[in-house]
N, C-alpha and C positions, 0 to 999 in steps of 0.2 A: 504494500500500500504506500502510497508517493502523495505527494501535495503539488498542488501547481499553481498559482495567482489565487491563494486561497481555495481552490476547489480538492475535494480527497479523491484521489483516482486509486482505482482494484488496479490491481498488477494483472497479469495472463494468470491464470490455474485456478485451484479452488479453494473458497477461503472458506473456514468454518463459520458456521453459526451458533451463537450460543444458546444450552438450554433451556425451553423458556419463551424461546422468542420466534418469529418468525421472519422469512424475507419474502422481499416480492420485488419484481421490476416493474417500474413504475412507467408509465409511457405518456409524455404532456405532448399535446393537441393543440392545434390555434388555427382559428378563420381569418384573414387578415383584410378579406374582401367581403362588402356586404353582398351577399347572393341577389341573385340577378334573376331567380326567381326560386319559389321556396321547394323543402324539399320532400314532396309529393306524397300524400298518405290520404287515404281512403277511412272517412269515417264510417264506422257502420253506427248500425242501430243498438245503444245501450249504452256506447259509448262518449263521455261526456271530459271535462276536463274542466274542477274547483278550484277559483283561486284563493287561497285559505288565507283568513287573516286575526281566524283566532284560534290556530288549532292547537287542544292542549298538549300539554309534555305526553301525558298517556297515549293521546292517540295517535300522536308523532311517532311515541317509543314503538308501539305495537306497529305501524304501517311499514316503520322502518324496517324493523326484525323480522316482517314477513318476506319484504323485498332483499335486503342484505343478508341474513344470517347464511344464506349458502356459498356465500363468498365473503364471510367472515366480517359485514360490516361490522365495525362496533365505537368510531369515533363517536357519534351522538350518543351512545346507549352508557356512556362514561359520565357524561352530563349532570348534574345534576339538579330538580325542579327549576331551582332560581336561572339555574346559567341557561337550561335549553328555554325558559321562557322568554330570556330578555333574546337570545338569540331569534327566536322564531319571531319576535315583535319589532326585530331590526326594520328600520327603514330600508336600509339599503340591499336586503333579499327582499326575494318573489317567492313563494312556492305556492304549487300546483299540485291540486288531487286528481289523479285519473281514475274515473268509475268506472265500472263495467257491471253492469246490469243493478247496477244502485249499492255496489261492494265497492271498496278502496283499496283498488288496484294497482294501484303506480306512483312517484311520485319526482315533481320538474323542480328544483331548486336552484337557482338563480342568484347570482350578488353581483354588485356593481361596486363594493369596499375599494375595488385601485381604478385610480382616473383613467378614463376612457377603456376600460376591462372589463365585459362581464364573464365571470365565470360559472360554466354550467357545474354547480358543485355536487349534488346527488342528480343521478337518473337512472332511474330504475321500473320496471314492473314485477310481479309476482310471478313464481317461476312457471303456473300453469301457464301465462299468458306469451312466454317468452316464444317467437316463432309467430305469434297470431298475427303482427303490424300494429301493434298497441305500438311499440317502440318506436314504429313510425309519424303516426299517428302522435304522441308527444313531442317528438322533436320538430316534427315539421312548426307546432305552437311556439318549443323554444326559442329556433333559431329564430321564428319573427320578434321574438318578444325581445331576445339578445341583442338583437340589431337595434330593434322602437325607438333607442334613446341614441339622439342626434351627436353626442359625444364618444359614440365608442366606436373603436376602430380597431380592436381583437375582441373576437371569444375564443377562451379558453376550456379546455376541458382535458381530465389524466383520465386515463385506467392503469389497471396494473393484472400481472398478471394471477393471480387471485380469482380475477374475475370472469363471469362467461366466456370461455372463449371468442363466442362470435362480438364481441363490445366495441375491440378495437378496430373491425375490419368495420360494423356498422358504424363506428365516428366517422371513419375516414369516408364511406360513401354517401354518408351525410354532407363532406365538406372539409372536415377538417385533415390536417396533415402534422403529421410529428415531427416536434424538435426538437425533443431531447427525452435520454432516458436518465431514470434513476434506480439505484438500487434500496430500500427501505427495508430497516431491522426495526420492529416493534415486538412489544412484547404481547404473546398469544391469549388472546382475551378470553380464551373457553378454560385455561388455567384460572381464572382470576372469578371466574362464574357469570363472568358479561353477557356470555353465549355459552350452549352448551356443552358438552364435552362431542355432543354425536354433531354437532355444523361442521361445516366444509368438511366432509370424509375424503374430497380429492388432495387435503393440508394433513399431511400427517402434522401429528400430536405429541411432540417429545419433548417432556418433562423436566426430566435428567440427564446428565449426558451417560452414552452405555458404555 
């Protein structure tokens, strides 16, 4: 491991991970051009899209944990009452409830905190849904809504890999394009009882070291 104008670079080969923790590569996304026209999803019938502006910690925690837990969300589920309310009453996010048949199935979260930046910070659906075009169907609302404010001139967005596989090919056919990766060591939140011991069975679970 080396340094270089402050940034930490991995050498070639493999470096451990400690017990406890886990890694992921991280993959940041950006539009740098406002679309010239949107990107094309088909609503059907049932399908709706709430812009939420008082949704409680509870319902936030559960909608989150349906959508994340298979891919290990667990930054908001750390929160706790005070922080994720004042978060969720920020001025500066959006979030969006996607229904499907009058259940809370998705969800579009939105900040504009760095000048001229919006970043799509959560996007997700529930996993029956994933494959339906809900996905679609969401983003298409995002990216107009990302653009709306006459001051911004990137949207960003990561995934990592953690996540569905199909996530990062659908950013990129949405629009966006990568530039730059990272690699991310956190500590494994189903140890700590955030999530449970059985989420993400694709993440092995190592405790101790053997």
């Amino acid at each position: 491991m080396t340094t270089a104008a402050g940034i930490t670079v991995l050498t070639d080969g493999f470096h451990d991970i400690p017990p406890g923790r886990i890694a992921t590569v991280v993959t940041h996304l950006e539009m740098t051009t406002r679309p010239s026209h949107a990107f094309v999803a088909q609503q059907r019938p049932g399908w709706s899209l709430r812009h939420e502006t008082s949704l409680s910690p509870e319902s936030y925690r559960a909608l989150f944990r349906r959508i994340g837990e298979p891919w290990l969300w667990f930054s908001r589920l750390s929160l706790g009452d005070e922080q994720l309310t004042n978060h969720l009453a920020d001025p500066a996010s959006l979030i969006w409830v996607f229904e499907s048949e009058g259940e809370d199935a998705g969800l579009v979260e939105l900040s504009w905190r760095e000048p001229g930046t919006c970043e799509l910070v959560f996007f997700g659906v529930i996993p029956d849904l994933i494959g339906s075009g809900a996905g679609r169907f969401m983003m298409s609302h995002a990216i107009l809504a990302a653009w709306a404010r006459p001051q911004v001139t990137r949207v960003t967005v990561h995934t990592c890999t953690l996540d569905h596989p199909s996530a990062l090919p659908f950013y990129m056919r949405a629009g966006f394009r990568p530039v730059r990766q990272q690699v991310e060591i956190a500590p494994d939140p189903r140890l700590a009882g955030t999530l449970t011991a059985a989420a993400a069975p694709h993440v092995p679970l190592i405790a101790t070291a053997g």
